[in-house]
Rosetta silent file (secondary structure, phi, psi, omega in degrees, C-alpha in Angstrom):
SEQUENCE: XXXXXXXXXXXXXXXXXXXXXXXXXXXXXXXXXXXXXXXXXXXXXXXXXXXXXXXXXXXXXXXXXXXXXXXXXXXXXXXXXXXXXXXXXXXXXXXXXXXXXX
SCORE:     score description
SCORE:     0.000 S_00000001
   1 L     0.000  138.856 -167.958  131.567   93.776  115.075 S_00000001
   2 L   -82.981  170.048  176.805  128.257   92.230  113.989 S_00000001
   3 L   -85.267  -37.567  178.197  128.383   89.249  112.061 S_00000001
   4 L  -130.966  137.316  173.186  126.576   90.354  109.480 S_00000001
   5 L   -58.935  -70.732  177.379  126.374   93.813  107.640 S_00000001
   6 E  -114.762  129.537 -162.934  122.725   93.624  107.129 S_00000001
   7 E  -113.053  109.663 -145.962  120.563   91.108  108.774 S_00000001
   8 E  -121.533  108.601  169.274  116.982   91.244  106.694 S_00000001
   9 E  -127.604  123.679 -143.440  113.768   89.586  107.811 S_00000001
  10 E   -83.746   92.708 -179.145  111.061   88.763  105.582 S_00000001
  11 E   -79.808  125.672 -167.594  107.615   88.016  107.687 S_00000001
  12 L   -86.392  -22.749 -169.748  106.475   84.964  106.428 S_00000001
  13 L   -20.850  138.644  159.580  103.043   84.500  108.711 S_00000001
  14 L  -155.578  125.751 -149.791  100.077   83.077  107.705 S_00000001
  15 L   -94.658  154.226  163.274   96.975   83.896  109.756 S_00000001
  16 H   -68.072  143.782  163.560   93.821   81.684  109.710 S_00000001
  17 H    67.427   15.501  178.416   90.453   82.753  108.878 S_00000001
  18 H    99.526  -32.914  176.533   90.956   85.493  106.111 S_00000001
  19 L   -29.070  152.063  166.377   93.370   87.599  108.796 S_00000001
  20 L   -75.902  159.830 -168.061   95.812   90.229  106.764 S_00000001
  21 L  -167.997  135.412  153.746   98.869   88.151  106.456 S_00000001
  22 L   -74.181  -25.034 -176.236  102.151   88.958  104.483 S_00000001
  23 H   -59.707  -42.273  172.598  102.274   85.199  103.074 S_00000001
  24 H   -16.206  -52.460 -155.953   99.030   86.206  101.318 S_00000001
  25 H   -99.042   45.996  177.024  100.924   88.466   99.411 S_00000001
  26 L    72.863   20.714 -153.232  103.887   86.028   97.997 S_00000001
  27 H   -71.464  -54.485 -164.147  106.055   86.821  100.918 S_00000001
  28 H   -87.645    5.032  165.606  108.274   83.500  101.185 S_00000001
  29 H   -90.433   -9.725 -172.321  108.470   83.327   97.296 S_00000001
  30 H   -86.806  -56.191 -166.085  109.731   87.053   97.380 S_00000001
  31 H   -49.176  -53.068  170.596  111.850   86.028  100.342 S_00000001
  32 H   -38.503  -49.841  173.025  113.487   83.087   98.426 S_00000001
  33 H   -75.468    1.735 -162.705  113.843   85.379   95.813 S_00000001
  34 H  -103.790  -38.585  161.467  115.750   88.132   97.410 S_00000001
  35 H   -48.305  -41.913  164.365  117.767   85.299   99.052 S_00000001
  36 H   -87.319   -0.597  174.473  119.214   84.198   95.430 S_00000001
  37 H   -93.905  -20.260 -172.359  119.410   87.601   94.253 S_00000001
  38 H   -92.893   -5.515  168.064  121.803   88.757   97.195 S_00000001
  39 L   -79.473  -37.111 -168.129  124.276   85.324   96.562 S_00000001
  40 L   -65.499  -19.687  156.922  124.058   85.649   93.090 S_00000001
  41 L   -70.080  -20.385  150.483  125.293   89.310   93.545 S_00000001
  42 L    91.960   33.533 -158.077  128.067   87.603   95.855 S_00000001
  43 L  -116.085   32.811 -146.759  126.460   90.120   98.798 S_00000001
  44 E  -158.129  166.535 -150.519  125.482   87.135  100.997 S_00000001
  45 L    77.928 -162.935 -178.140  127.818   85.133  104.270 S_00000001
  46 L   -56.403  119.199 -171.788  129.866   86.090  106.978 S_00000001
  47 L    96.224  -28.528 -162.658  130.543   89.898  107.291 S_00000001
  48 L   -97.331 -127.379  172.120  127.913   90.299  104.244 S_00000001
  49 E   -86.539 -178.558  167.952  124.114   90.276  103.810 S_00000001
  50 E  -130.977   76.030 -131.349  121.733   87.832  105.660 S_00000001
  51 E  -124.272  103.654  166.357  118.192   87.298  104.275 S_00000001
  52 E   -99.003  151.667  142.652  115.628   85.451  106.991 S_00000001
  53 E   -60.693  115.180 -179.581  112.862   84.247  107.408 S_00000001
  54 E  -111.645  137.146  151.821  110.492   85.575  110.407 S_00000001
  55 L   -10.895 -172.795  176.518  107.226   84.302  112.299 S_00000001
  56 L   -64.057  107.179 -179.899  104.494   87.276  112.680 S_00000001
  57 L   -82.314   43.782  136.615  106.671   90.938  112.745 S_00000001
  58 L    62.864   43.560  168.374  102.403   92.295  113.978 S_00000001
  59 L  -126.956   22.250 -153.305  102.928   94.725  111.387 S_00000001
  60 H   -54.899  -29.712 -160.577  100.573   92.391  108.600 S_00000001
  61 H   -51.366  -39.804  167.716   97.968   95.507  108.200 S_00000001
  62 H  -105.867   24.928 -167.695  100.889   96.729  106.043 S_00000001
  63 L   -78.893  175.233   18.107  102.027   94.168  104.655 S_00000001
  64 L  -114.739  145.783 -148.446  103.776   92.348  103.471 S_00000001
  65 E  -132.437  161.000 -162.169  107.041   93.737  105.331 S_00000001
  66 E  -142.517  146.373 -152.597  110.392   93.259  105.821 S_00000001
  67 E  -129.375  140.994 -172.036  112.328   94.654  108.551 S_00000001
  68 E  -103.006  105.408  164.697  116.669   95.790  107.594 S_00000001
  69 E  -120.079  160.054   30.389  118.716   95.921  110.585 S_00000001
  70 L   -98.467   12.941 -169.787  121.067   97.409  112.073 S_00000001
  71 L   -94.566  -12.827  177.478  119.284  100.828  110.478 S_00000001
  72 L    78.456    6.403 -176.011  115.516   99.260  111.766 S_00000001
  73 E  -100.394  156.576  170.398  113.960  100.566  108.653 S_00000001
  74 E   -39.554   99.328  168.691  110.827   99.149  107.438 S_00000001
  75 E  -135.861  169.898  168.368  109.927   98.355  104.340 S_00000001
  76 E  -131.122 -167.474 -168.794  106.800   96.613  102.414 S_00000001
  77 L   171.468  160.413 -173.255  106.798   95.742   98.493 S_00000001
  78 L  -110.782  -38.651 -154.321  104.440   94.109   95.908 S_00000001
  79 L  -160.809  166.195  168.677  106.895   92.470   93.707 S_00000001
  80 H   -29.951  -55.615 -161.111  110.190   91.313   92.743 S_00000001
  81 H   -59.127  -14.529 -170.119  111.038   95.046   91.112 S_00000001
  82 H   -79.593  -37.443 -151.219  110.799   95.994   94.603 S_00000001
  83 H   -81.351  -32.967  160.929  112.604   93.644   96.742 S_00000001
  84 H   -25.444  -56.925  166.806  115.257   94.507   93.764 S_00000001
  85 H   -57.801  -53.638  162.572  115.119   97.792   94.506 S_00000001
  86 H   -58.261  -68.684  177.707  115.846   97.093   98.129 S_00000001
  87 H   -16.832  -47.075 -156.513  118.558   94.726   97.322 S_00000001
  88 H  -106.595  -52.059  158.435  120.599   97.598   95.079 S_00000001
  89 H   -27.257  -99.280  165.879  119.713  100.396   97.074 S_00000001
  90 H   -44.724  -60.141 -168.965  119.685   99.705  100.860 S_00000001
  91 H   -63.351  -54.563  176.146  121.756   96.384  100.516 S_00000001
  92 H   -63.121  -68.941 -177.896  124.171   97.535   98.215 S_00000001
  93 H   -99.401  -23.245 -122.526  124.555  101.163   98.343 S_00000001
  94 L     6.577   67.179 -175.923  123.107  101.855  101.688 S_00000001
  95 L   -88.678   98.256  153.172  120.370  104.033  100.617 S_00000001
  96 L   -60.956  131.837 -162.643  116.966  103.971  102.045 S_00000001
  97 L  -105.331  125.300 -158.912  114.054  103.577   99.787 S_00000001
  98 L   -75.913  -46.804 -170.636  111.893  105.894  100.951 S_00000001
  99 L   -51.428  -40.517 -166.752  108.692  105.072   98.411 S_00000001
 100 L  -100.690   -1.144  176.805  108.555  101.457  100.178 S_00000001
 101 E   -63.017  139.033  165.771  109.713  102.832  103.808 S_00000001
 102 L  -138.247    0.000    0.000  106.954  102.448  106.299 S_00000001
């Protein structure tokens, strides 16, 4: 048994020189936020969710992206309603949201 139901990692990166990056796009303020939305929702410890922070997932081109495991899926997002949207979906119900799947 895994330790965690869903283990969720937010790539945080930030490239040099102008580079696509997800931090460009708010990534560790999303991340923060997704982190207090899944305690405050009581979905977060041992057995529950996990919400991390990662170095460069190489995927920045689409960023900025967040990777779900154990299902592997993908996802990117613009804004809070999304990572929301993850949260109640995927996290919750364990739905994949396809419009942000990449």
């Amino acid at each position: 048994m895994s330790h965690f139901s869903h283990h969720v990692f937010f790539c945080c990166n930030q490239r040099q020189n102008g580079e696509a990056c997800c931090n460009a796009h708010g990534a560790t303020e999303l991340r923060d936020y997704a982190k207090k939305k899944v305690k405050e929702l009581g979905l977060s410890g041992e057995g529950k969710v996990r919400i991390n922070m990662a170095g460069c997932l190489d995927r920045c081109e689409e960023g900025p992206v967040i990777v779900v495991y154990p299902e592997e899926t993908w996802y990117t997002y613009v804004d809070k309603e999304d990572i929301d949207e993850i949260v109640s979906e995927h996290l919750q119900h364990g739905r994949v949201v396809e419009r942000l799947k990449i």
